[in-house]
PyMOL Python script that loads the backbone (N, CA, C, O; Angstrom):
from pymol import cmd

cmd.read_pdbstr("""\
ATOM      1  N   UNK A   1      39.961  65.722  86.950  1.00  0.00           N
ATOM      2  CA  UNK A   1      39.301  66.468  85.897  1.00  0.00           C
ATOM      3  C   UNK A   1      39.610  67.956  86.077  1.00  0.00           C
ATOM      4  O   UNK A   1      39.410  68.605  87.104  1.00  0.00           O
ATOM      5  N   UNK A   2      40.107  68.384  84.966  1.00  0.00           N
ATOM      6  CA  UNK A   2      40.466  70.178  85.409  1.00  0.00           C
ATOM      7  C   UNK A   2      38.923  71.006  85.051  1.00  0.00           C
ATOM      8  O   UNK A   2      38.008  70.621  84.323  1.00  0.00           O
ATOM      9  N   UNK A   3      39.043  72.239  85.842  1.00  0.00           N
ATOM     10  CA  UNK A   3      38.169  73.070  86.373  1.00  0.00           C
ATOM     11  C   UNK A   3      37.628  73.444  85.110  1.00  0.00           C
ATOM     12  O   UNK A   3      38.198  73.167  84.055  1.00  0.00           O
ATOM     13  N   UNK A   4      36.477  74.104  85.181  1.00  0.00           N
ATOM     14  CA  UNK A   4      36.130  75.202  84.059  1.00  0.00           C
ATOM     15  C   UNK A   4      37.293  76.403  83.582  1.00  0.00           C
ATOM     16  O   UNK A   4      37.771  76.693  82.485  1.00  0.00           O
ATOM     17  N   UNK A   5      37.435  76.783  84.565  1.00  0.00           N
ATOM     18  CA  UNK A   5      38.658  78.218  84.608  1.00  0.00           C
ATOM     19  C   UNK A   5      39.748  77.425  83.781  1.00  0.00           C
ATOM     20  O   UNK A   5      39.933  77.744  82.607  1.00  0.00           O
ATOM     21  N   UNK A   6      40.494  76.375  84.373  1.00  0.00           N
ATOM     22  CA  UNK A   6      41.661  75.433  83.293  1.00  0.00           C
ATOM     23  C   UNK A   6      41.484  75.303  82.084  1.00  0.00           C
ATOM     24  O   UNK A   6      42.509  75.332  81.403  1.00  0.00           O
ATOM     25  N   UNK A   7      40.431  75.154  81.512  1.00  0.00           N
ATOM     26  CA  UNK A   7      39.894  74.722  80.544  1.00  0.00           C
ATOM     27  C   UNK A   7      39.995  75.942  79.365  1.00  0.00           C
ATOM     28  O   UNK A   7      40.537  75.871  78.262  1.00  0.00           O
ATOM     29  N   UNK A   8      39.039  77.476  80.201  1.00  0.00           N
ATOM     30  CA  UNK A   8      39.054  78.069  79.246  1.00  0.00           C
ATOM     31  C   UNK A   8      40.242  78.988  79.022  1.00  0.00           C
ATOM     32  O   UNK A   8      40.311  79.743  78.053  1.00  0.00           O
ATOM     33  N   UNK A   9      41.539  78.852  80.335  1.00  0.00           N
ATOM     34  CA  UNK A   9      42.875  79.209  79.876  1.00  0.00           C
ATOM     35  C   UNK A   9      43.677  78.496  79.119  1.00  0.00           C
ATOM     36  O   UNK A   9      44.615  78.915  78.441  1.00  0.00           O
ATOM     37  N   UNK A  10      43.296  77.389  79.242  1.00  0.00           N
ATOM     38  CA  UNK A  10      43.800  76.277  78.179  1.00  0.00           C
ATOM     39  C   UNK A  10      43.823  76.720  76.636  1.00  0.00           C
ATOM     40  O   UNK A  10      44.740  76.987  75.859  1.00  0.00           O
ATOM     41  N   UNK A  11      42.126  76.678  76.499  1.00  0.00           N
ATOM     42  CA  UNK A  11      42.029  77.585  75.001  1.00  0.00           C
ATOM     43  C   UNK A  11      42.315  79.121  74.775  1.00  0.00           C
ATOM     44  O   UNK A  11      42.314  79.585  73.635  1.00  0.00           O
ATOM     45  N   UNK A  12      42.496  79.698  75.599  1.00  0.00           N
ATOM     46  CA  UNK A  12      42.802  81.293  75.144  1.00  0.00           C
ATOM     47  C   UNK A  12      44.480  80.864  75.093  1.00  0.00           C
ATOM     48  O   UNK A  12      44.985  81.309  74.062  1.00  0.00           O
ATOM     49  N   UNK A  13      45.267  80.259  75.786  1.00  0.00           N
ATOM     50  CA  UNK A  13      46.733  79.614  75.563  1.00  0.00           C
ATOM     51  C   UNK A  13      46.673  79.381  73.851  1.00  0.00           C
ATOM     52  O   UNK A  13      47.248  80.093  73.028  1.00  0.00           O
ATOM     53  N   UNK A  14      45.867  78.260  73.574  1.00  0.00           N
ATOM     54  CA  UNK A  14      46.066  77.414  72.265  1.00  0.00           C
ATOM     55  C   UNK A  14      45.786  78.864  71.002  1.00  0.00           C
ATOM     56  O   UNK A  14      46.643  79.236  70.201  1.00  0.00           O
ATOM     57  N   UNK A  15      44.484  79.419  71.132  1.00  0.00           N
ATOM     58  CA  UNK A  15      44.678  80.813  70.752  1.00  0.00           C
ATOM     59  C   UNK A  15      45.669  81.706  70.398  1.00  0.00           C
ATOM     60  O   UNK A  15      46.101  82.045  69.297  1.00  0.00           O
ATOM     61  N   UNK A  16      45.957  82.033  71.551  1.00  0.00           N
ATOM     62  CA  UNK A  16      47.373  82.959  71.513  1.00  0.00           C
ATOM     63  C   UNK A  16      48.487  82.123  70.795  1.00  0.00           C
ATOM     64  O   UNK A  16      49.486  82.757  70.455  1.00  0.00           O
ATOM     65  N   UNK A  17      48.452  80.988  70.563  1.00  0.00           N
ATOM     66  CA  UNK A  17      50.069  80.551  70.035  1.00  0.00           C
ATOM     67  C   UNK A  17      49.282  80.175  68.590  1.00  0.00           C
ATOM     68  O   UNK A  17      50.112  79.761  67.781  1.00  0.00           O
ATOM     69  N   UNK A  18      48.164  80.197  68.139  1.00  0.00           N
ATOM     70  CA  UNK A  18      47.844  79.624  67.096  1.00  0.00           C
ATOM     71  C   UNK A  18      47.936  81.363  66.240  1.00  0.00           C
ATOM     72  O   UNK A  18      48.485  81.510  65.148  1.00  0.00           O
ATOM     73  N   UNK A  19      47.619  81.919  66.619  1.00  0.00           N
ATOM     74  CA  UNK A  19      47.600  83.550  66.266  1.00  0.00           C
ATOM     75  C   UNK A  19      48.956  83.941  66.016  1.00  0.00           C
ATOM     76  O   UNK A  19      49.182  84.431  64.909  1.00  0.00           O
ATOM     77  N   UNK A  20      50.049  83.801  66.950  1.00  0.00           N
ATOM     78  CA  UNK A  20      51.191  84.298  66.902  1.00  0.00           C
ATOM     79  C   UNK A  20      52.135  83.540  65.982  1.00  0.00           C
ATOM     80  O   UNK A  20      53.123  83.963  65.382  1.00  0.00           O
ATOM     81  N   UNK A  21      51.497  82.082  66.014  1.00  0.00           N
ATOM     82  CA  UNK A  21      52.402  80.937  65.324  1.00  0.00           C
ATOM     83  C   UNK A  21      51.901  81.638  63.759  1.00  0.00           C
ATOM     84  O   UNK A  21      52.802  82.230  63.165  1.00  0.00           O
ATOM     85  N   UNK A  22      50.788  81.605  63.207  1.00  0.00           N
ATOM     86  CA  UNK A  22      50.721  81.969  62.117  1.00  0.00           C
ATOM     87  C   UNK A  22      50.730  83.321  61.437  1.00  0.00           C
ATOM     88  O   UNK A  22      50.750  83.565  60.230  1.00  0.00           O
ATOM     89  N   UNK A  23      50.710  84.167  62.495  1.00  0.00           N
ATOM     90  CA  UNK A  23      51.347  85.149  62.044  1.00  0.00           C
ATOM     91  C   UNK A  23      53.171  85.337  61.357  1.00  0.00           C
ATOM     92  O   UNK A  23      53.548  85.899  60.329  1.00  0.00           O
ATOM     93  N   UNK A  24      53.819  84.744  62.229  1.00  0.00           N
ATOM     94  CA  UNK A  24      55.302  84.379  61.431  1.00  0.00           C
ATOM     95  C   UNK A  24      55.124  83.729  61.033  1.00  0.00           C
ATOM     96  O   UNK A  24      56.306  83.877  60.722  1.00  0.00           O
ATOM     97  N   UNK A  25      54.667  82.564  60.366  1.00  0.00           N
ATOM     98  CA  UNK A  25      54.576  82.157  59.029  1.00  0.00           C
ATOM     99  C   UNK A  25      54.014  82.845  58.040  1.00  0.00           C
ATOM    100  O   UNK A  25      54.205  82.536  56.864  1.00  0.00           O
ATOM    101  N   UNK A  26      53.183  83.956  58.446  1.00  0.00           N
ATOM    102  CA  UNK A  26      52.467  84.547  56.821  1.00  0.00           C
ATOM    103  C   UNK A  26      53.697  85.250  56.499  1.00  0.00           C
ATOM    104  O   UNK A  26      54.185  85.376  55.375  1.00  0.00           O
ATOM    105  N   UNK A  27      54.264  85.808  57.877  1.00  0.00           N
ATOM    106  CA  UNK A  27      55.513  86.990  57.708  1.00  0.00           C
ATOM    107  C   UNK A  27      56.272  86.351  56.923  1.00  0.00           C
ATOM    108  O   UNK A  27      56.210  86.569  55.713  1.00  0.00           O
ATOM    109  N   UNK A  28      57.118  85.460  57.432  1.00  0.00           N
ATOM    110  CA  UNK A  28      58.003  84.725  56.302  1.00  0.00           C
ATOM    111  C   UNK A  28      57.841  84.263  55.091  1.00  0.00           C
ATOM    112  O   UNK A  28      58.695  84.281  54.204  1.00  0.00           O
ATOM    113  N   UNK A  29      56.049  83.567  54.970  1.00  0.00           N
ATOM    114  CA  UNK A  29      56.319  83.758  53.110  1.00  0.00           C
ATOM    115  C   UNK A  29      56.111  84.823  53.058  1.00  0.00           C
ATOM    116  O   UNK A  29      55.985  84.980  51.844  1.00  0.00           O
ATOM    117  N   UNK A  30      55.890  86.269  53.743  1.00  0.00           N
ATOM    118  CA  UNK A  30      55.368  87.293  52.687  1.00  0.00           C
ATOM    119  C   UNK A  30      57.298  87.608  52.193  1.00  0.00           C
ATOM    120  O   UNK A  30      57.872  87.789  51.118  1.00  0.00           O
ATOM    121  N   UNK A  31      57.751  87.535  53.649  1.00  0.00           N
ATOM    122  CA  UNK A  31      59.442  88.128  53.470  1.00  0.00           C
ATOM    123  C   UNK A  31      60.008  87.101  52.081  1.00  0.00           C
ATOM    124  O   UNK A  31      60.432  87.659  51.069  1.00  0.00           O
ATOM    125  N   UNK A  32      59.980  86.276  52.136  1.00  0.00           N
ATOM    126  CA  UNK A  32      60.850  85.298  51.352  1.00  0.00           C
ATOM    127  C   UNK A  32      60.163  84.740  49.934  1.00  0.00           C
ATOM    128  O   UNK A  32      60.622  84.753  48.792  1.00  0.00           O
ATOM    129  N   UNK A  33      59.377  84.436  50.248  1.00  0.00           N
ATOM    130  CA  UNK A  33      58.445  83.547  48.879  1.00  0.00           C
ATOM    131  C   UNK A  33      57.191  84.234  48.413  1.00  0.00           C
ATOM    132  O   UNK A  33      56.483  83.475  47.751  1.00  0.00           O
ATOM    133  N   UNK A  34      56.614  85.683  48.593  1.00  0.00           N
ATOM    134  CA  UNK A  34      55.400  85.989  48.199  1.00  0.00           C
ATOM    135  C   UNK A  34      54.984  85.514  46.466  1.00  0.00           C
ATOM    136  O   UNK A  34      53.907  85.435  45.875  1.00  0.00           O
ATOM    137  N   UNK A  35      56.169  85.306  46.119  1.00  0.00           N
ATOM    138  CA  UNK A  35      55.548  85.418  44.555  1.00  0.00           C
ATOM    139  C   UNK A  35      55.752  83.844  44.249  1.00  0.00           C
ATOM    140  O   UNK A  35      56.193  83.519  43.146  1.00  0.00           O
ATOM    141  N   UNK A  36      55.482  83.009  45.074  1.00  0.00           N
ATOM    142  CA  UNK A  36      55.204  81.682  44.995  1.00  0.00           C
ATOM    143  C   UNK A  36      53.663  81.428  46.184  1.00  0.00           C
ATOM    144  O   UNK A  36      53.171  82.159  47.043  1.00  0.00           O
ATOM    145  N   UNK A  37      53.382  80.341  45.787  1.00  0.00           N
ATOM    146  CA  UNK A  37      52.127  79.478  46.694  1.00  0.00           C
ATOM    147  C   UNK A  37      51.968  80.070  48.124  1.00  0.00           C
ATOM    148  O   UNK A  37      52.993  80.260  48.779  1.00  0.00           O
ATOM    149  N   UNK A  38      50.907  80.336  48.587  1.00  0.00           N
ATOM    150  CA  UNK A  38      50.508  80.655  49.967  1.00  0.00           C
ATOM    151  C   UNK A  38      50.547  79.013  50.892  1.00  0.00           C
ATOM    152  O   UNK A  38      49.571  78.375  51.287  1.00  0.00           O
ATOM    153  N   UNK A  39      51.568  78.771  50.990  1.00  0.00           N
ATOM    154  CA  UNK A  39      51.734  77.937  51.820  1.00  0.00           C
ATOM    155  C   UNK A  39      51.865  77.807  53.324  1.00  0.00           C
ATOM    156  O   UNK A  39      52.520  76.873  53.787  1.00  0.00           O
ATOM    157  N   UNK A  40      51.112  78.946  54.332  1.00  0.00           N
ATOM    158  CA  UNK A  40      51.112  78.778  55.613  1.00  0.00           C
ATOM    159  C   UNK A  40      49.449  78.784  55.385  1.00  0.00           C
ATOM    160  O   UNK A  40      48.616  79.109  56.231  1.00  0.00           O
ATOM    161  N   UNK A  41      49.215  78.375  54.128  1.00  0.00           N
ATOM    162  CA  UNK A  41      47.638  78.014  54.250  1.00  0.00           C
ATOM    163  C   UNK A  41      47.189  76.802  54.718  1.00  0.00           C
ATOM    164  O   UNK A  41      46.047  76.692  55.162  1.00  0.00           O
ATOM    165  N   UNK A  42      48.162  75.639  54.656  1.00  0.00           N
ATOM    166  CA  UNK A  42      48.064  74.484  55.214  1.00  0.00           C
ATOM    167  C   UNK A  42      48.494  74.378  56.901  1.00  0.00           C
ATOM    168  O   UNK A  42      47.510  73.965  57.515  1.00  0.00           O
ATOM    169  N   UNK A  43      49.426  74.576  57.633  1.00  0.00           N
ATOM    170  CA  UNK A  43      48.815  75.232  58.752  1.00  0.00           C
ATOM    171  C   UNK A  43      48.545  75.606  59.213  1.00  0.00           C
ATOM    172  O   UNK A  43      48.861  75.442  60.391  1.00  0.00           O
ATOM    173  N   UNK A  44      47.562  76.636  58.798  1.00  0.00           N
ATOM    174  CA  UNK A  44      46.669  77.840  59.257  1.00  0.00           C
ATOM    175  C   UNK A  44      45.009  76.420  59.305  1.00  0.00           C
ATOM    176  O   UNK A  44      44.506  76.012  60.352  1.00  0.00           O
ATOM    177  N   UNK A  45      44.744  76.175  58.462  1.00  0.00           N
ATOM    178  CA  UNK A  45      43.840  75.546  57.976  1.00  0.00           C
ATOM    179  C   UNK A  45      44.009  74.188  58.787  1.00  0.00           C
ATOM    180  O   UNK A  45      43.025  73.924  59.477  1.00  0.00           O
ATOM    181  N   UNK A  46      44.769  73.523  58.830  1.00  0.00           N
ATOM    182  CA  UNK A  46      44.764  72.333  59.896  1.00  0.00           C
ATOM    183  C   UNK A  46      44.931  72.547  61.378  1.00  0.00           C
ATOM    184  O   UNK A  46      44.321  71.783  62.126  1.00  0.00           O
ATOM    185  N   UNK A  47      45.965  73.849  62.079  1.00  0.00           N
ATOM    186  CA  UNK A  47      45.895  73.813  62.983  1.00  0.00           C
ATOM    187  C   UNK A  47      44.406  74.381  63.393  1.00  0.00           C
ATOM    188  O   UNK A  47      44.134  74.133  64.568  1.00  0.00           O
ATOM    189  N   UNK A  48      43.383  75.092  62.669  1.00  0.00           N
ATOM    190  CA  UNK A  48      42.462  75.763  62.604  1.00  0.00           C
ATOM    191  C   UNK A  48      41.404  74.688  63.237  1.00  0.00           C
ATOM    192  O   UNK A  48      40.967  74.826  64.380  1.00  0.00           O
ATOM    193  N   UNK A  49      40.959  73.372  62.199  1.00  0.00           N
ATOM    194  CA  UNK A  49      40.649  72.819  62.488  1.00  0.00           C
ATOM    195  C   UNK A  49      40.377  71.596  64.250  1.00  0.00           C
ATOM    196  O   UNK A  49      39.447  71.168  64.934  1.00  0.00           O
ATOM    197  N   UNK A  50      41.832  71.543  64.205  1.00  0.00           N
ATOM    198  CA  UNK A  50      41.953  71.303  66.112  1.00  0.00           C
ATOM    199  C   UNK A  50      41.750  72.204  66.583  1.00  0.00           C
ATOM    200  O   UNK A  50      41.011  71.812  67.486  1.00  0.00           O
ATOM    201  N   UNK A  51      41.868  73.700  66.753  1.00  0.00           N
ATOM    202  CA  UNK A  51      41.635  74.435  67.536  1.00  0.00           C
ATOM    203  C   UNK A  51      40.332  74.799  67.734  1.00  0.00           C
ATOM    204  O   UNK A  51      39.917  75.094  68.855  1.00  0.00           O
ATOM    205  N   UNK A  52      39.428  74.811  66.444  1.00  0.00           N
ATOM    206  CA  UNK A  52      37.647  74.714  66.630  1.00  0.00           C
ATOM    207  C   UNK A  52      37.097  73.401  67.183  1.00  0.00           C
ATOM    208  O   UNK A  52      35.922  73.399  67.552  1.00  0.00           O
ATOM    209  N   UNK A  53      37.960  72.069  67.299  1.00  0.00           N
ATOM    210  CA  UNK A  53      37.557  71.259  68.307  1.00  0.00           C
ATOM    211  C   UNK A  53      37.927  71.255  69.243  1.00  0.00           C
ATOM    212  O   UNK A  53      37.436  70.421  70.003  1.00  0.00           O
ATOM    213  N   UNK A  54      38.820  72.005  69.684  1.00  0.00           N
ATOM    214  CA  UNK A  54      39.409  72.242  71.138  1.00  0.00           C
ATOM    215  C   UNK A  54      38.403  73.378  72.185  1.00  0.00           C
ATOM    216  O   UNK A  54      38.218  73.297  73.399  1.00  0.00           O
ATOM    217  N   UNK A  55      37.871  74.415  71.204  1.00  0.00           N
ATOM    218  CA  UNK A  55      36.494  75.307  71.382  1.00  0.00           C
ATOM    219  C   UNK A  55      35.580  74.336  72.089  1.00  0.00           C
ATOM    220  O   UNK A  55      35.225  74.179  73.257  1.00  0.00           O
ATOM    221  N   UNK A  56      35.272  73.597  70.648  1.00  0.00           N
ATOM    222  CA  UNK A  56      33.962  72.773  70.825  1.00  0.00           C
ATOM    223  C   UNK A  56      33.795  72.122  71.866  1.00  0.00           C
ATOM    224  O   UNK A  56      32.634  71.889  72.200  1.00  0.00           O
ATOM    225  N   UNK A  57      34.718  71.714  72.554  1.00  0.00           N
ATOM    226  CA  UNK A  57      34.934  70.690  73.727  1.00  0.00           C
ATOM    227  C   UNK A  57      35.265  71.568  75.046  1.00  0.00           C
ATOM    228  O   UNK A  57      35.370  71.035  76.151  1.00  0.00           O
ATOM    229  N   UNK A  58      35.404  72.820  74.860  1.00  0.00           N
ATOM    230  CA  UNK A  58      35.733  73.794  76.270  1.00  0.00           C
ATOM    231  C   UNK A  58      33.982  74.353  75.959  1.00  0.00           C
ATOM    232  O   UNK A  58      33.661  74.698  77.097  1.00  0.00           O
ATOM    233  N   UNK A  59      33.297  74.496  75.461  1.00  0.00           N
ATOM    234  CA  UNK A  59      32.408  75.062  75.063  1.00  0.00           C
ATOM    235  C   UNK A  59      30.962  75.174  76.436  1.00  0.00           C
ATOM    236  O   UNK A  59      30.745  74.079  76.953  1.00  0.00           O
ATOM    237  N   UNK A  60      30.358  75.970  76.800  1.00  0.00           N
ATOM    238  CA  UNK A  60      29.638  75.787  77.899  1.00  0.00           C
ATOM    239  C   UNK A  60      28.363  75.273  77.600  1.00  0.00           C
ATOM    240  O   UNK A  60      27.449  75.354  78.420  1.00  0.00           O
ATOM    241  N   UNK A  61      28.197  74.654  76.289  1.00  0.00           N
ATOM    242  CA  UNK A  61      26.927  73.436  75.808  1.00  0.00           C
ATOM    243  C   UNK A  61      27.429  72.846  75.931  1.00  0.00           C
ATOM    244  O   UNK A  61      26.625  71.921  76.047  1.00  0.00           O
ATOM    245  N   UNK A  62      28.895  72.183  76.114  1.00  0.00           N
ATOM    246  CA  UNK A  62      28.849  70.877  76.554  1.00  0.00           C
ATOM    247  C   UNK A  62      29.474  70.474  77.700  1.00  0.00           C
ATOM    248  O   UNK A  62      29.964  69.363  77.902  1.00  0.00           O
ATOM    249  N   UNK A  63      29.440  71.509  78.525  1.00  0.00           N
ATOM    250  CA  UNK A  63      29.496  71.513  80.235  1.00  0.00           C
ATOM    251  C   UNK A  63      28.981  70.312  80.520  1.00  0.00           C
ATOM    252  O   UNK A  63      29.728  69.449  80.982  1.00  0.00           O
ATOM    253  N   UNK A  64      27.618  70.046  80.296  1.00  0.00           N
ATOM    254  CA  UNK A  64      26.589  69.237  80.759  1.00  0.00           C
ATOM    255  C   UNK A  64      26.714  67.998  80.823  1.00  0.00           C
ATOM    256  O   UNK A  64      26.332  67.147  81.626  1.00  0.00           O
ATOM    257  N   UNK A  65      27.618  67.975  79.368  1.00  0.00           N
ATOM    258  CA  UNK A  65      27.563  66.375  79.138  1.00  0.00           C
ATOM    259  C   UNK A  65      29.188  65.986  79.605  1.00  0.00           C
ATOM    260  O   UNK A  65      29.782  64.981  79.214  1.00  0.00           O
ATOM    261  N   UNK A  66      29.689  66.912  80.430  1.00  0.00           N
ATOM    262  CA  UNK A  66      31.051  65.863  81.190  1.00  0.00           C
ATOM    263  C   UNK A  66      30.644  65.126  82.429  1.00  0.00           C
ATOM    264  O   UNK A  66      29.699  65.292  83.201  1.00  0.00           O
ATOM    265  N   UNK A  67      31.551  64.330  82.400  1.00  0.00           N
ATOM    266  CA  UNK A  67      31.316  63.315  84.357  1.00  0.00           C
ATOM    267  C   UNK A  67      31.861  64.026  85.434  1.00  0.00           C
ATOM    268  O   UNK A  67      31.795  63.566  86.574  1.00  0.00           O
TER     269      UNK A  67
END
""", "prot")
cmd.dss("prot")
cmd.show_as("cartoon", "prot")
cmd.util.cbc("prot")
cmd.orient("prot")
């Protein structure tokens, strides 16, 4: 079972690449396609989603309830 400390470098990791990952994607549609569909809205918005359960589960309310 990894540590507390693993855990919450784990998520500041997933963070940092979820931040940086969607940042070049906004860049590129803004560079290439702005005057079409915001389409790094779909993985902004899904990777978003795993990453607030990846929170939820490093989270120190639910310290308690691991084995």
């Amino acid at each position: 079972m990894k540590s507390e400390t693993a855990r919450q470098w784990g998520l500041r990791i997933h963070v940092l690449s979820y931040v940086v990952a969607n940042v070049v994607q906004v860049m590129v549609w803004w560079l290439f396609d702005s005057n079409h569909h915001f389409w790094p809205v779909w993985s902004i918005v899904a990777w978003g989603i795993g990453l607030a359960f990846h929170a939820w589960g490093v989270s120190p309310s639910r310290a308690g309830h691991r084995r």
